[in-house]
C-alpha positions in Angstrom: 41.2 13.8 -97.0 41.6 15.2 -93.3 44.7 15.4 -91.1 47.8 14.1 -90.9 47.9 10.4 -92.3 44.0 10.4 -92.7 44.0 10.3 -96.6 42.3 8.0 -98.2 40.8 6.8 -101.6 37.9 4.2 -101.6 35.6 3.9 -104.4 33.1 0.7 -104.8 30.6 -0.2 -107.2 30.2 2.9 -108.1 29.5 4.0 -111.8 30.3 0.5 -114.0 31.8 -1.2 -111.6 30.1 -4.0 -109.8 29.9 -5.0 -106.1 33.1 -6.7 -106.2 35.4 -4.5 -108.0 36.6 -1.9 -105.6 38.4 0.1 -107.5 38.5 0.8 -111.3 41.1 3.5 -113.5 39.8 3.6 -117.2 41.2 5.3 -119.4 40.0 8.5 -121.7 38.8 6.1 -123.8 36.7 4.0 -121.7 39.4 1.0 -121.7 39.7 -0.3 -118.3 43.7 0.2 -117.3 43.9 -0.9 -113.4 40.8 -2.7 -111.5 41.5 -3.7 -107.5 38.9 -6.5 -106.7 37.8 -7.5 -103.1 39.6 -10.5 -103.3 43.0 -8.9 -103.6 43.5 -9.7 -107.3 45.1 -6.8 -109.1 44.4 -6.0 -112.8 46.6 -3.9 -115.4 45.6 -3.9 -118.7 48.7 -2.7 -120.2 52.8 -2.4 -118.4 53.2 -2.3 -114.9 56.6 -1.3 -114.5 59.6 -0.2 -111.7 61.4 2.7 -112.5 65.3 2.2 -113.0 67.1 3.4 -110.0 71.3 3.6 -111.4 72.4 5.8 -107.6 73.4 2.6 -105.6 77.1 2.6 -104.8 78.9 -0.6 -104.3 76.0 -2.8 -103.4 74.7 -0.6 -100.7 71.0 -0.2 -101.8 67.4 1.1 -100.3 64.8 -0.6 -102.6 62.7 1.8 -101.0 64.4 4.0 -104.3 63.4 0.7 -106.8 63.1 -2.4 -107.0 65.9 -2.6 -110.3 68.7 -0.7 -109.3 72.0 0.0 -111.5 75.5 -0.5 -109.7 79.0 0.1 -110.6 81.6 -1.7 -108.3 84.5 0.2 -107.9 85.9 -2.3 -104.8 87.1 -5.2 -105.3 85.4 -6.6 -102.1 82.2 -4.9 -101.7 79.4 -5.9 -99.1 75.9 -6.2 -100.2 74.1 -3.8 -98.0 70.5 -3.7 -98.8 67.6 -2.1 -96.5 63.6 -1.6 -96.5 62.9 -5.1 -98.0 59.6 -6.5 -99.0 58.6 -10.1 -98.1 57.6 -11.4 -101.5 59.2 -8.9 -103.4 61.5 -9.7 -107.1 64.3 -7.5 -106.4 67.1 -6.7 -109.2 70.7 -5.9 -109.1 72.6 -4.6 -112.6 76.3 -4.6 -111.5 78.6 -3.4 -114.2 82.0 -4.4 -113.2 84.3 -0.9 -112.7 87.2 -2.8 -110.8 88.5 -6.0 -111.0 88.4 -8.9 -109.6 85.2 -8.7 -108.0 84.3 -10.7 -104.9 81.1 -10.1 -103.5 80.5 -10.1 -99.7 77.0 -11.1 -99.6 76.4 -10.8 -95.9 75.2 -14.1 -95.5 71.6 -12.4 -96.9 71.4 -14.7 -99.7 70.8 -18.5 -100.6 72.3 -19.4 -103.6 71.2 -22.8 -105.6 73.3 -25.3 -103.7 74.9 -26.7 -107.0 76.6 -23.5 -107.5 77.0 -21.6 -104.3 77.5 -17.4 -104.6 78.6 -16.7 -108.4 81.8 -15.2 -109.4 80.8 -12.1 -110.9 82.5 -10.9 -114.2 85.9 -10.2 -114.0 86.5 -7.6 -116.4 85.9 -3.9 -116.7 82.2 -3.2 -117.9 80.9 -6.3 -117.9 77.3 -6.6 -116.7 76.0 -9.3 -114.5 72.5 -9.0 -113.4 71.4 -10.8 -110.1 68.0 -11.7 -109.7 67.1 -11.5 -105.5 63.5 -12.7 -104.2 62.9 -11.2 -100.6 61.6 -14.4 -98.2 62.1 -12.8 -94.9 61.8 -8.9 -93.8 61.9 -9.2 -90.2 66.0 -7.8 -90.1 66.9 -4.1 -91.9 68.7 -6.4 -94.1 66.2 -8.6 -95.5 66.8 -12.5 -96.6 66.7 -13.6 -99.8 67.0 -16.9 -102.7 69.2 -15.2 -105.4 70.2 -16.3 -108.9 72.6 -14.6 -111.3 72.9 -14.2 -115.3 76.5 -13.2 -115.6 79.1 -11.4 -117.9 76.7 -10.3 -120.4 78.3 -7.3 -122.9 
């Protein structure tokens, strides 16, 4: 660790790791929990989990704050407004319905499977409808994204 944005952790082969692992996390146990190998394959013995984000208002979201995020509409037209977006990242909207009818401006961010088009989200008061959003492009603020929905669960 040195100066500003100097930190850095590198550990390889050391201890019972071999040549190729280049980083290993046991546990106190001795159990192997995370191991980082040279060939970019990522390991977790156990969950790997994104914490629940429940702050974003009306579809405007960072996922730089999660990658599921909670969301009560309270317009009947809201825009989807996401930033920081990850190519190749599984992103997750829970919108519970808090003012209906609900149509969605989706900014023109999203494909939708061509059968279908955008969905209709639920049209009444505390229904959920969880969007499922994988990132494909990052180069705008915005992101792009293929999109699926699983709507007006209870």
């Amino acid at each position: 660790v040195g100066g500003a944005n100097t930190a850095r952790l590198h550990v390889k082969g050391s201890g019972t790791t071999d040549a190729t692992t280049s980083l290993l996390v046991e546990d106190s146990a001795g159990t192997d929990i995370l191991t980082v190998v040279d060939d970019g394959v990522v390991k977790i013995n156990g969950q790997g989990y994104t914490e629940l984000h429940a702050n974003a208002t009306n579809l405007v979201v960072s996922w730089n704050d999660s990658n599921i995020q909670t969301v009560t509409v309270n317009s009947s037209s809201p825009t989807f407004a996401p930033t920081d977006p990850k190519a190749g990242a599984t992103y997750i909207l829970i919108i519970e319905q808090g003012a209906t009818p609900v149509t969605v401006d989706w900014n023109s961010l999203v494909k939708w499977p061509s059968a279908t088009g955008a969905p209709t989200l639920s049209s009444a008061t505390g229904k959920i409808d969880v969007i499922t959003l994988i990132c494909y492009d990052d180069s705008t603020t915005n992101g792009l994204y293929y999109g699926s929905a699983t709507l007006d669960l209870a």
